[in-house]
Each structure stands twice: as structure tokens, then as C-alpha cells.
N, C-alpha and C positions, 0 to 999 in steps of 0.2 A: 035665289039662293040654291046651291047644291045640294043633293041630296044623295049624299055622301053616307052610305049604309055599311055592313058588314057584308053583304051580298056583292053588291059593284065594289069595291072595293078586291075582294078576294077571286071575281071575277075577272077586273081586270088586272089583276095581277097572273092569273092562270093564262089565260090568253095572250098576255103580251108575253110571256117565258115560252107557251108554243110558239110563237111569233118568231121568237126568236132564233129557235131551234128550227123553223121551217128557211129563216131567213140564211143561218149556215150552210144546211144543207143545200138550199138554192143556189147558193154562191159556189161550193163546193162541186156540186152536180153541173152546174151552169144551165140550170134550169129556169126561166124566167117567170114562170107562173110561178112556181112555187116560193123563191122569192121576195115578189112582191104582195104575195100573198102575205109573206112573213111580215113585210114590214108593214101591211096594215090592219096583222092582228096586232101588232106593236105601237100602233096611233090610233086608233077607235077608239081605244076605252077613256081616251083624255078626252072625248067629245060627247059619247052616248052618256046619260046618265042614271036611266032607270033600267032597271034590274031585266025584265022581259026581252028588251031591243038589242040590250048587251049580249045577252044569251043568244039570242034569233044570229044576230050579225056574226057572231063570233064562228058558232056552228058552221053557217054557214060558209063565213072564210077559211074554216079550215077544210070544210071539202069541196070546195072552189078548184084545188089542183088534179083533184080525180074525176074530175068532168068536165072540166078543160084542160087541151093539150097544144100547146103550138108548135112542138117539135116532132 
């Protein structure tokens, strides 16, 4: 069963909206890291489901594009 709180829930709703916003910009910029970075703050949170992992993962994807560069 899911374990579907108020925390993951609000979680991944925050990180798939950065997602999103990173996913424009990348598109816009023509930046690939940043991206695809976008699109999988935008699909994680359908798959994590406890509150800690979502947080770690999320964090981390979003500063994934300032420490990787490939252009």
C-alpha cells in the first residue's frame, strides 16, 4: 500500500513545479542538463514514496545542473 502523507504529497508537488520551471528554461536556453534534470524532478515523485528519499533525491536533482556542465 502507498503511503501517501501530507509531506510526499506537498513534496512532490514542489519539485515537479521546479521540474518544470527547470524543464522551460532548459528548453529555452538549450541547455541539456538542466533539462533533463527538469524532467526528472517531474517523474520521481510518482515512484519515491517515503518522505526522506523524496527530499535527498529531489535536492539533489536540483543541484545536479551546477555541477555538471556539458557545454
Amino acid at each position: 500500500m502507498l503511503n501517501l502523507n501530507t509531506e510526499t504529497l506537498f513534496l512532490g508537488l514542489l519539485f515537479s513545479s521546479i521540474g518544470f520551471g527547470y524543464f522551460i528554461y532548459g528548453r529555452k536556453q538549450a541547455n541539456t542538463v538542466v533539462k533533463y534534470s527538469g524532467i526528472a524532478l517531474m517523474v520521481y515523485p510518482y515512484f519515491i514514496a517515503d518522505t526522506l528519499p523524496l527530499l535527498a533525491i529531489g535536492l539533489s536533482l536540483m543541484f545536479l545542473p551546477k555541477f555538471i556542465d556539458f557545454e
